[in-house]
N, C-alpha and C positions, 0 to 999 in steps of 0.2 A: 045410767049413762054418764060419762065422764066428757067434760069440755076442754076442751083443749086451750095451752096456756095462750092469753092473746101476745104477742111481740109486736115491741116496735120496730117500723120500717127499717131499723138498722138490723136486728135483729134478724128478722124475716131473710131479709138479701144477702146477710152473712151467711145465715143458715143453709141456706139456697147452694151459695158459692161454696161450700166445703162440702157440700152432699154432691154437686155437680165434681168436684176436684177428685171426692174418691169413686165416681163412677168413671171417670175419665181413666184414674190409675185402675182399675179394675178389669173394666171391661171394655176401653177406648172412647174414643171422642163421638164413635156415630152412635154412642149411647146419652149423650148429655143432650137432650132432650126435656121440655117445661114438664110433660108427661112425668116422664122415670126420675125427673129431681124432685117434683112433686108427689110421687108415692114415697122416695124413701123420705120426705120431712113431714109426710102426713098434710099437706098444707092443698088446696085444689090448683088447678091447671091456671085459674082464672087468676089467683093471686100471684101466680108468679108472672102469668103474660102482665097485672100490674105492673111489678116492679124491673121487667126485663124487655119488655112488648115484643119478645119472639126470640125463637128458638137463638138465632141469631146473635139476638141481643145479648141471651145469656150468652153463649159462648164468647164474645167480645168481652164481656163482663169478667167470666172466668178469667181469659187470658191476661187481663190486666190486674188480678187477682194475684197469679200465679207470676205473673213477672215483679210485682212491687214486693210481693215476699221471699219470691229469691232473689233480688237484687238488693235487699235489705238485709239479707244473709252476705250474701259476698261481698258489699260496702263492708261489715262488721269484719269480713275476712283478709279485705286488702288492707283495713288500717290494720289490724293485727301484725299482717305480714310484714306492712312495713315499720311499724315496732319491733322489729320482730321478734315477734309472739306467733306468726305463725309463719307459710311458706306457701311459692308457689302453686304445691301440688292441692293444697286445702284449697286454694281458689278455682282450679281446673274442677276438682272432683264438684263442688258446688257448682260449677254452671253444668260441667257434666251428667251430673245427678237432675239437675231442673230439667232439663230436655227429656232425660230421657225415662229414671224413676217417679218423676213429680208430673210426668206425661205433657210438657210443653214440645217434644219436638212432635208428638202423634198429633197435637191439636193442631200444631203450625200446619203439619201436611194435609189433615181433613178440613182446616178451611183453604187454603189455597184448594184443593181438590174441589170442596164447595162450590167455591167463588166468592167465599166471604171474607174478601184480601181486607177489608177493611178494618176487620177485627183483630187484624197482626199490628193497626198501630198503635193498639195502648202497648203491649210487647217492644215494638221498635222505640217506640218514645220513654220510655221506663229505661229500657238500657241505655239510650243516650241522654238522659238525665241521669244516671248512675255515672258512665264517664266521664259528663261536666264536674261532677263534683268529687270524683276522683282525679281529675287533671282539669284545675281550673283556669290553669294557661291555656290549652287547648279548645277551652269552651268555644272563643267566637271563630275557630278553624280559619285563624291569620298565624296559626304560629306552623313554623319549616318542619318541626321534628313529627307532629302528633301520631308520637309511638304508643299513645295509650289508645286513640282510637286505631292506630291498626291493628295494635295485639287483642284488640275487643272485640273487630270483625275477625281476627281468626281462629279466635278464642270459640266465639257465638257460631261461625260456620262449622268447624269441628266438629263441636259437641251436636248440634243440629245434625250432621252428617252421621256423625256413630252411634245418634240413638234411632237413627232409620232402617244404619245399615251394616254399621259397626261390627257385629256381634259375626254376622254372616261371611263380609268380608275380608274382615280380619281372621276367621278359620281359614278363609279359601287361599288365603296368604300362606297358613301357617305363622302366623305370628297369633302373641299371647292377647288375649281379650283385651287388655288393655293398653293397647301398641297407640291407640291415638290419645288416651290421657298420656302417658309417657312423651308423646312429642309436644302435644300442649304446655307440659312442664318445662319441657327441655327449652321450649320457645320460649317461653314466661323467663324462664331464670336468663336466658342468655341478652333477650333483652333490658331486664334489672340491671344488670351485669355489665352492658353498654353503657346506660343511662347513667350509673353509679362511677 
């Protein structure tokens, strides 16, 4: 009989949180459950209600998971951009891609659907700490222009929208799959473009 490796508490909750991440990408959000994250890390039911105290929890958990690691990707992508080293369309595709291949826009809709509104504010507070320190004139929202927090809400509702419904809508259009990354872009550059 073979014993299993012990982990510390960091270790345990990470583990948790990526086993949780790819059942979400897999098989949706109404799978990320203490249960089915604890079969696939081997770990019991008990020690995860430790570190999560409910199903809940974890999901809140996830979500703040998933929002600090792609917001730390597309921080990396805006200074690029604005060295530029990279462009617009890399920062679209990175929030695009979070929502909807990285499975943040299924989870936003299964807890709202839940009732677990609560759990979207490490999500909401993640990205508005991402735009304070991408426009730190903007931070205490006294300044006239704050074009970075609007292009952030229409950045965040887009991508939220096309990975609900994108796919669907945009055939019943007849437009190309990806008709609302394209205007995301088209938005991003033309306000650069103002600003500059």
């Amino acid at each position: 009989m073979t014993s299993r490796k012990r982990l510390t508490p960091e270790e345990s909750r990470s583990s948790a949180l990526e086993a949780a991440r790819g059942l979400l990408i897999e098989t949706g959000p109404q799978s990320v459950t203490l249960k089915a994250v604890a079969a696939r890390i081997g770990r019991t039911h008990a020690n995860l209600l430790h570190h999560f105290g409910s199903a809940s929890g974890l999901q809140k958990a996830l979500a703040e998971h998933l929002a600090r690691t792609v917001c730390e990707t597309i921080i990396e992508a805006v200074r690029a951009s604005r060295a530029g080293l990279g462009s617009a369309r890399e920062v679209v595709d990175l929030a695009f891609d979070a929502f909807d291949r990285e499975g943040a826009g299924a989870l936003t809709s299964w807890m709202l659907l839940t009732g677990n509104e609560d759990a979207l504010h490490p999500i909401i507070e993640t990205i508005h700490d991402l735009v304070d320190e991408i426009a730190p004139e903007e931070a205490d929202h006294q300044c006239n222009d704050m074009r970075v927090h609007r292009d952030t809400l229409s950045l965040v509702l887009l991508a939220l929208g096309d990975a609900l419904i994108g796919g669907a809508l945009a055939k019943s259009l007849g437009l190309p799959r990806d008709a609302a990354r394209v205007r995301a872009q088209d938005m991003l550059e033309a306000s650069l473009a103002e600003y500059q």
